[in-house]
C-alpha positions in Angstrom: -5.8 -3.3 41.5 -5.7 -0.6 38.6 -2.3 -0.7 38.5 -2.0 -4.0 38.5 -4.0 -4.2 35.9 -2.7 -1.6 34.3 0.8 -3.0 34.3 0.1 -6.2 33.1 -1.6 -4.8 30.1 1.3 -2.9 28.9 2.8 -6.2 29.3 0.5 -7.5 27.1 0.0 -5.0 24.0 4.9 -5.5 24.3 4.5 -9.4 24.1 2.1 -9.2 20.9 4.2 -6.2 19.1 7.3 -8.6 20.0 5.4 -11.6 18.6 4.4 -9.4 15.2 7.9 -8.4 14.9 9.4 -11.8 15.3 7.0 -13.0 13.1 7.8 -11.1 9.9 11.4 -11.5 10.9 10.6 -15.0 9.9 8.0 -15.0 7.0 8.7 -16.6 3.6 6.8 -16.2 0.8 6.2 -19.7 -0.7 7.9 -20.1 -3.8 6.4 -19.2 -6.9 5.0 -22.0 -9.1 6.4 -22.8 -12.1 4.0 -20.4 -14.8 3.3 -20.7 -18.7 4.1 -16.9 -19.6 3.2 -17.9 -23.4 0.0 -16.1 -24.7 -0.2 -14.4 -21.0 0.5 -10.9 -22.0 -2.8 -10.9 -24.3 -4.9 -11.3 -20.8 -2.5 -9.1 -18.4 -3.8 -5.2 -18.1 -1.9 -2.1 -18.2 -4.1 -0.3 -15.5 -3.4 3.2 -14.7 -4.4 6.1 -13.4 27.6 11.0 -2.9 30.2 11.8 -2.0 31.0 8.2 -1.1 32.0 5.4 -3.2 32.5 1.9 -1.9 32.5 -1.5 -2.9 29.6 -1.8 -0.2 26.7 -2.8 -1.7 24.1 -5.6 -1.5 25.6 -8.3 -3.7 28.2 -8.0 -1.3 28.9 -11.2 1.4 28.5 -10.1 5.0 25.9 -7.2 4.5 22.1 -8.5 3.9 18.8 -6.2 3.5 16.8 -6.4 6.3 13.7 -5.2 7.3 13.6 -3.1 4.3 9.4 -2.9 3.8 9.2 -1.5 7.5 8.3 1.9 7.6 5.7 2.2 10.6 7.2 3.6 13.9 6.4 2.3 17.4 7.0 4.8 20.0 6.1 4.6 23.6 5.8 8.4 24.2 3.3 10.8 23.2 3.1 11.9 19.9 3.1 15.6 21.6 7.6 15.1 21.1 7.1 15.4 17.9 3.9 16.7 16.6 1.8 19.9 17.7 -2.3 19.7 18.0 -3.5 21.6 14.8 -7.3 20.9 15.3 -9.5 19.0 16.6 -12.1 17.0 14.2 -15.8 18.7 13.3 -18.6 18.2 11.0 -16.8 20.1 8.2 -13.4 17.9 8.5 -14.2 14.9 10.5 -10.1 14.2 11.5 -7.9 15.5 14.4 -4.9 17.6 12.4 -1.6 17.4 13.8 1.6 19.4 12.2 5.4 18.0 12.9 7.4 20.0 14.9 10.5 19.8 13.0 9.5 20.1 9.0 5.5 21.6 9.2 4.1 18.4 7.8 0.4 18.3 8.6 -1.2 15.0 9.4 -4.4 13.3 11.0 -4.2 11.7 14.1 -6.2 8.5 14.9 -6.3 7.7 18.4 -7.3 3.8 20.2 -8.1 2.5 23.3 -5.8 -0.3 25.3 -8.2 -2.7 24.3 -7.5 -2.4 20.2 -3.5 -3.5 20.9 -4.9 -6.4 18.8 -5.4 -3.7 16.0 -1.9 -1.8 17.1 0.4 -5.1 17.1 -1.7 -6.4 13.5 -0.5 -3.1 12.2 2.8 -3.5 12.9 3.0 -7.2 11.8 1.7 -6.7 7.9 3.4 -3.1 7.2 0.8 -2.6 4.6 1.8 0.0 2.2 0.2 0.6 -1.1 -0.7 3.8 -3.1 -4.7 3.4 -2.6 -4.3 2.9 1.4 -3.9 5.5 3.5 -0.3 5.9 4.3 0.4 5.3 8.2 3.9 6.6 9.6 3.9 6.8 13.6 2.2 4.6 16.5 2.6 6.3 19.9 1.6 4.7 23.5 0.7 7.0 26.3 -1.7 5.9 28.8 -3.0 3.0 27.9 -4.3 4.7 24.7 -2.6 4.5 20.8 -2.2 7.1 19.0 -1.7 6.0 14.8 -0.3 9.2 12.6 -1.0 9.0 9.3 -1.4 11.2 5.9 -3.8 13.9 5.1 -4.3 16.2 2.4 -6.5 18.8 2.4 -9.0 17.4 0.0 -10.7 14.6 1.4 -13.9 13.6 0.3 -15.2 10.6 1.5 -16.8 8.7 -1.5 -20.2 7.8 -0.5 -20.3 12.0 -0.8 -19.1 12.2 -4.5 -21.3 11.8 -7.8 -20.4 10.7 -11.0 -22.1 10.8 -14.2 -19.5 9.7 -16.4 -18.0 6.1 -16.8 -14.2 6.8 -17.2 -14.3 8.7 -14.1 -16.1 5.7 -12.3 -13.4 3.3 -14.4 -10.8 5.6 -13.2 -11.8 5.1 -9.4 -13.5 1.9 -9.1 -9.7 -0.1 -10.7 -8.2 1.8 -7.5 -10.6 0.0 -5.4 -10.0 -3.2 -7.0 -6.3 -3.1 -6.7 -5.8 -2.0 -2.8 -8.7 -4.9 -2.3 -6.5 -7.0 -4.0 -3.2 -6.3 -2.5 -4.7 -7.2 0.6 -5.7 -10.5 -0.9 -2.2 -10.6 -1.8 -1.5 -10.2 1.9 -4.1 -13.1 2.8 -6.2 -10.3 4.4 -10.1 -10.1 3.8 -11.7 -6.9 5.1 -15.9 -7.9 5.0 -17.0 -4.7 5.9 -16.5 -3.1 2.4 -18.6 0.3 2.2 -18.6 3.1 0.0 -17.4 5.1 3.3 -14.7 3.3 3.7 -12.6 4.8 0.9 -12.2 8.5 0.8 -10.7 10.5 -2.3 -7.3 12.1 -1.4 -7.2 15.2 -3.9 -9.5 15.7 -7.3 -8.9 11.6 -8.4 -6.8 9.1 -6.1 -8.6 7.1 -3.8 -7.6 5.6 -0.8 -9.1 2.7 1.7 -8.8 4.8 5.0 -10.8 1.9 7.3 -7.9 -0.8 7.8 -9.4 -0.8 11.6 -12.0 -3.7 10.2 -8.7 -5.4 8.4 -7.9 -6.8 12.2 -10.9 -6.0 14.0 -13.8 -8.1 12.9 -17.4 -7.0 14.4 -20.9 -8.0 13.6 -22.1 -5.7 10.2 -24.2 -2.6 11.2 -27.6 -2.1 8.9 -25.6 0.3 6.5 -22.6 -2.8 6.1 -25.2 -5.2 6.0 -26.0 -3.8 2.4 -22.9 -4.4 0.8 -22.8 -8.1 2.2 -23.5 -11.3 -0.3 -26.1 -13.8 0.1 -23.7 -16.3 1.2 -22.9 -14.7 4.3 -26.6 -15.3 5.7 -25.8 -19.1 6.0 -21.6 -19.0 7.0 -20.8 -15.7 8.0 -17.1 -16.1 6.6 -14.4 -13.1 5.7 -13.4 -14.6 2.1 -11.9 -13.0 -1.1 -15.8 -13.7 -2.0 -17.4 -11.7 0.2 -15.3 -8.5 -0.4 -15.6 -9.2 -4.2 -19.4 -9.1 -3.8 -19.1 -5.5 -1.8 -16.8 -4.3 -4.6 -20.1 -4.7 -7.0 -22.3 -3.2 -4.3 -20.0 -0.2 -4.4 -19.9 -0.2 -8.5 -23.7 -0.5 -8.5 -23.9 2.8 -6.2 -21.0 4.8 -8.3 -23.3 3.7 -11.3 -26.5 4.1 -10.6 -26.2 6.6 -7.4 -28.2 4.0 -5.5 -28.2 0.2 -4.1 -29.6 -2.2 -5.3 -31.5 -3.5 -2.0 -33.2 -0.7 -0.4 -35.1 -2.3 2.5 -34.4 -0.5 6.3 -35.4 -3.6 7.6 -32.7 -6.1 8.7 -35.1 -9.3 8.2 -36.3 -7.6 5.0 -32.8 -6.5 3.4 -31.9 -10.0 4.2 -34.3 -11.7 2.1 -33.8 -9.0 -0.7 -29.9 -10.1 -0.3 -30.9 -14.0 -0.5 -33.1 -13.0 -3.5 -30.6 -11.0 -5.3 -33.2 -10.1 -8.2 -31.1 -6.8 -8.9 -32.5 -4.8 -11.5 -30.1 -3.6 -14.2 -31.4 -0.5 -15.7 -29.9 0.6 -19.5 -29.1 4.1 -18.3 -25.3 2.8 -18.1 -23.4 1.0 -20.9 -24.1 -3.1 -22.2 -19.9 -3.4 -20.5 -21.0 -2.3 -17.3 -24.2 -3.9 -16.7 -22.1 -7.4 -17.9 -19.0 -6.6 -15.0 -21.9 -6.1 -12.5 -23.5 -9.1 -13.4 -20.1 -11.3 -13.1 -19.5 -9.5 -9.7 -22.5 -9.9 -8.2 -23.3 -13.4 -9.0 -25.3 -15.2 -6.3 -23.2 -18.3 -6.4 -20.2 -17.5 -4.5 -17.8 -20.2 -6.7 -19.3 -18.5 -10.2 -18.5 -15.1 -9.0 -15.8 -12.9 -11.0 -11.9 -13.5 -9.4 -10.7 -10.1 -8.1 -7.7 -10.8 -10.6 -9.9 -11.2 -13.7 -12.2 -7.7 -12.6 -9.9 -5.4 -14.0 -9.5 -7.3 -17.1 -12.8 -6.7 -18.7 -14.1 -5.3 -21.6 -15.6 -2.0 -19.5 -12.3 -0.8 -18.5 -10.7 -1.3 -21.6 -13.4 1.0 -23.2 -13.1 3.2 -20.9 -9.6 3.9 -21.1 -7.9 3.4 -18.0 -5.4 1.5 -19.0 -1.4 3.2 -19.1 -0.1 3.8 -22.4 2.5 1.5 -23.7 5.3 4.0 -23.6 4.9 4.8 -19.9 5.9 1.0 -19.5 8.5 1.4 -22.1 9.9 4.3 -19.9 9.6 2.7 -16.9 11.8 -0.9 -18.3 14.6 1.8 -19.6 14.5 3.5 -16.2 14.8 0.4 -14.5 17.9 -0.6 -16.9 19.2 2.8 -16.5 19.2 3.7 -12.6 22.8 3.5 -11.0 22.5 0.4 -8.3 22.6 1.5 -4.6 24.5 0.5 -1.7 22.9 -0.9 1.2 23.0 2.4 3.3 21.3 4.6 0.1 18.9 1.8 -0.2 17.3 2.6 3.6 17.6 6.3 2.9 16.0 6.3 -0.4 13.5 3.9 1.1 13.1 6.2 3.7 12.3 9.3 0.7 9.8 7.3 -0.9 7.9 6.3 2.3 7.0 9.4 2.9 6.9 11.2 -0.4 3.1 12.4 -1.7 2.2 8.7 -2.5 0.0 10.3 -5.7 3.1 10.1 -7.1 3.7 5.8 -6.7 0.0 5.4 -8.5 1.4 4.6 -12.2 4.8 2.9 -10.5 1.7 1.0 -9.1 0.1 0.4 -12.5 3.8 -0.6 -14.5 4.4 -3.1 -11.9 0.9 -4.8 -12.3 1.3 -5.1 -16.2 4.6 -6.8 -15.6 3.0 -9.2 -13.0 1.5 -11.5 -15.8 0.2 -14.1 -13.1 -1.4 -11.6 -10.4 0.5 -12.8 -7.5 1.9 -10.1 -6.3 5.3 -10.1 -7.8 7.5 -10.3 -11.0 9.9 -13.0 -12.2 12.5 -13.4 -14.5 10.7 -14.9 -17.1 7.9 -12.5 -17.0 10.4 -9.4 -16.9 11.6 -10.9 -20.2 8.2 -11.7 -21.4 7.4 -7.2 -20.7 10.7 -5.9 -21.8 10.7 -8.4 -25.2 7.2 -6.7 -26.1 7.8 -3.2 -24.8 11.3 -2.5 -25.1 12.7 -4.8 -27.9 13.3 -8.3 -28.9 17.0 -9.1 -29.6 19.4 -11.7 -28.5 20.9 -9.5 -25.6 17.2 -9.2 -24.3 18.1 -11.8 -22.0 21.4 -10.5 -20.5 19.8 -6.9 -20.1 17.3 -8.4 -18.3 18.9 -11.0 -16.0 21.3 -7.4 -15.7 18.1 -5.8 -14.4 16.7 -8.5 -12.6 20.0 -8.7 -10.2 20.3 -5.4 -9.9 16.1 -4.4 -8.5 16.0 -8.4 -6.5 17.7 -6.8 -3.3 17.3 -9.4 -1.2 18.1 -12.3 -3.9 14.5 -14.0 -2.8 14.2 -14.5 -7.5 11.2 -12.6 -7.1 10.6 -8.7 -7.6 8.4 -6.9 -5.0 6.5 -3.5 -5.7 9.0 -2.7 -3.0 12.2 -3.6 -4.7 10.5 -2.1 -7.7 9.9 1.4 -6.9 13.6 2.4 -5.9 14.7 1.9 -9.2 11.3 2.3 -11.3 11.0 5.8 -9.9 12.6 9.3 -11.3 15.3 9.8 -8.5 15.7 13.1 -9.7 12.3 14.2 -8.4 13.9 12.2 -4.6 16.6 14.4 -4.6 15.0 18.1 -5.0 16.0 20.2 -2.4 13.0 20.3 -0.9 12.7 16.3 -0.8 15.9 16.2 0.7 15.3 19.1 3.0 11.8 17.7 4.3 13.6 13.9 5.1 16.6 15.1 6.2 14.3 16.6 9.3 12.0 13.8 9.3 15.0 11.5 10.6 17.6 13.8 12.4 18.2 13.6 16.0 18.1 17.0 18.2 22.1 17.3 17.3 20.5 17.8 13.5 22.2 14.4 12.9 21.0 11.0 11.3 22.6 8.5 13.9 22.3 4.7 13.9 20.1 4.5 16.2 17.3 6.8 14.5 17.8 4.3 11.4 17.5 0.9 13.8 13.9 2.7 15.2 13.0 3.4 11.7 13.5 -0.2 10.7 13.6 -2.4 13.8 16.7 -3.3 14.0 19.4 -3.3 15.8 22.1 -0.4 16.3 24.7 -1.9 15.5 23.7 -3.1 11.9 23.6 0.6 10.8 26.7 1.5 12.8 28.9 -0.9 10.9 27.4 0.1 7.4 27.9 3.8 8.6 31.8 3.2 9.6 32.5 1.9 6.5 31.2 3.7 4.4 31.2 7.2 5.8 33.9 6.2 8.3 31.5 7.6 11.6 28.1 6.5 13.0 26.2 10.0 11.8 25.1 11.5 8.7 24.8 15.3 8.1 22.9 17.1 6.2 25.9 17.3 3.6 26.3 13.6 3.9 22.7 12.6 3.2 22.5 15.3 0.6 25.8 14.0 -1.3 24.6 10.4 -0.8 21.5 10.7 -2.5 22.9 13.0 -5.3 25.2 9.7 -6.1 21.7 8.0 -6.9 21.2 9.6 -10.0 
């Protein structure tokens, strides 16, 4: 009977991974409406904090970029192939360590039982990847349990730990919170169980949501969640962009004042205190504040800030969190300057920047949000034109430079530029291609012949051998890349 069970189980968690996949295969994104970029720019933000040469490349008929925003791994082996057990969680680092065989790369190991496959095939359906959420690379099967590899660094702090008494700092972290949240809005994802433990600070400054478990998994609120929820939720009990946006003023409240607003241990008394909402707004923090708290956590759910309007308020402009107009001026140039890729350099480089310290992608992050006048996740055209006019110059070849740009970053021709697209050519390729970089990939993706075959790209990317194999032949004129190869094919980049 255990067996049988057992078997039709793993039959199961394949047919829902299958479905994911097949599913993303076939998402569009609905096209963009037509938008009045006039007068936009005053309300948009600038948040921070080889050898080879062919003719192959992505304009070119026959060849088409596919599954390019993969990057998580399915593997139905244990993890124990490729990584070795560092140590095992405690009280003083509350995560399982595990280091990678091949280059010494420690990360933290989160492991799942057969009945979270929900959680497993959800994962590998969205492919969430953002600076501010932790970074997941691997998911291995081994009996009936999943095992999720994902970054570490050896200075996590979970945030409901951490005090601040200055407001730039809190500016600083709370606009990281704000954009992950709303990426995942982006994604038509709600989370509902916002907490200050659910983010954890990754090194002295950049935050990261870590808990993407309650993403997929929805669960009824413990008395700690049950803080952070809006009035609203006592009569519906709906995950909406509303609800998180209430949490995200809980969370501001307690990075403000070091305390929540509604103390009651209590469920039936916390409740009413919620349904009240008579929050006390004491002048120890600034007028700015105290006004952005008191647009976030308005009691009527339909009066309640927009996630896309939080980061525009007066608070964070005082408090200087916003990127200087020459890092945007740098980044345009970069983008006009950066030698286009060929399809096979575009999955390599991809590759790089998937697992490269993702610290690093934080003010990519912030240059591709200013450009995104609308908030909808993406650039156009017109608002490329609308950023480079004001950052770069205004002249009559403007235009051609930036239609030049524009077909040169819009890899898969969709009109639209994705932070995706964007960060192959927005970021300084000569940092990719540092020995070390290259060194440290190079082992991330060989075989045990110390080759980069066709088929270790196709289980990178979901797809099939023989899309890689055909690219390879042409290009390198065999199915394998050496270390040489790889090495001269990203020195060509630059």
């Amino acid at each position: 009977m255990g067996q049988c069970s057992s078997q039709k189980m793993k039959q199961q968690m394949k047919a829902k991974i299958q479905e994911a996949k097949q599913k993303q295969s076939q998402t569009t994104t609905p096209n963009r409406q037509t938008t009045q970029l006039n007068g936009m720019r005053s309300q948009s933000r600038h948040n921070t904090h080889s050898a080879f040469q062919s003719h192959n490349d992505l304009s070119q008929p026959g060849y088409s970029l596919k599954n390019i925003n993969y990057f998580l791994v399915y593997r139905n082996t244990n993890f124990s192939s490729y990584y070795s057990l560092l140590k095992q969680e405690d009280k003083d680092f509350p995560f399982t360590t595990i280091q990678h065989n091949n280059t010494g790369i420690v990360r933290i190991i989160k492991s799942y039982k057969s009945s979270d496959s929900k959680y497993i095939a959800q994962l590998l359906k969205y492919q969430l990847h953002h600076p501010n959420l932790i970074q997941q690379f691997e998911i291995y099967e081994e009996q009936q349990k999943y095992h999720v590899a994902e970054e570490n660094n050896n200075k996590i702090v979970v945030l409901n730990s951490k005090i601040y008494n200055d407001e730039k700092e809190i500016a600083f972290v709370f606009n990281q919170i704000v954009e992950v949240i709303e990426y995942l809005h982006h994604q038509k994802l709600t989370h509902g169980h916002l907490t200050l433990e659910c983010f954890a600070l990754f090194g002295d400054k950049y935050l990261k949501l870590y808990d993407l478990y309650h993403l997929f998994m929805k669960k009824k609120p413990t008395l700690e969640e049950s803080h952070y929820l809006p009035p609203e939720y006592f009569e519906n009990q709906e995950y909406s962009e509303e609800r998180d946006i209430w949490s995200l003023g809980i969370i501001l409240y307690n990075l403000l004042y070091h305390i929540s607003p509604f103390q009651s241990n209590i469920p039936s008394l916390l409740k009413l205190e919620i349904l009240a909402s008579k929050i006390s707004y004491e002048k120890t923090i600034s007028d700015e504040a105290i006004s952005l708290l008191q647009q976030i956590l308005e009691k009527n759910p339909k009066s309640r800030i927009s996630i896309r309007d939080i980061t525009k308020h007066i608070w964070f402009k005082k408090q200087q969190v916003f990127l200087l107009d020459e890092q945007i001026k740098e980044t345009l140039l970069r983008l006009k300057q950066s030698k286009k890729l060929n399809i096979l350099q575009v999955y390599l480089l991809k590759f790089i920047i998937n697992n490269y310290p993702p610290d690093k992608l934080r003010e990519i992050y912030s240059v591709f949000r200013s450009l995104d006048l609308d908030n909808d996740g993406y650039f156009s055209i017109s608002e490329l034109i609308t950023s480079y006019t004001e950052y770069v110059e205004d002249t009559e070849n403007t235009k051609i430079i930036c239609m030049n740009i524009f077909q040169k970053v819009d890899m898969d021709k969709d009109k639209k530029i994705t932070f995706q697209e964007f960060i192959l050519y927005a970021f300084d390729r000569k940092e990719l291609i540092e020995e070390e970089v290259i060194d440290i990939s190079f082992k991330l993706l060989k075989n045990k012949k110390n080759f980069i075959t066709a088929e270790t790209l196709a289980t990178q990317y979901t797809l099939d051998k023989e899309f890689f194999t055909e690219i390879m032949i042409e290009l390198l004129k065999k199915d394998y890349i050496t270390f040489q190869n790889f090495k001269d094919l990203m020195n060509k980049t630059v």
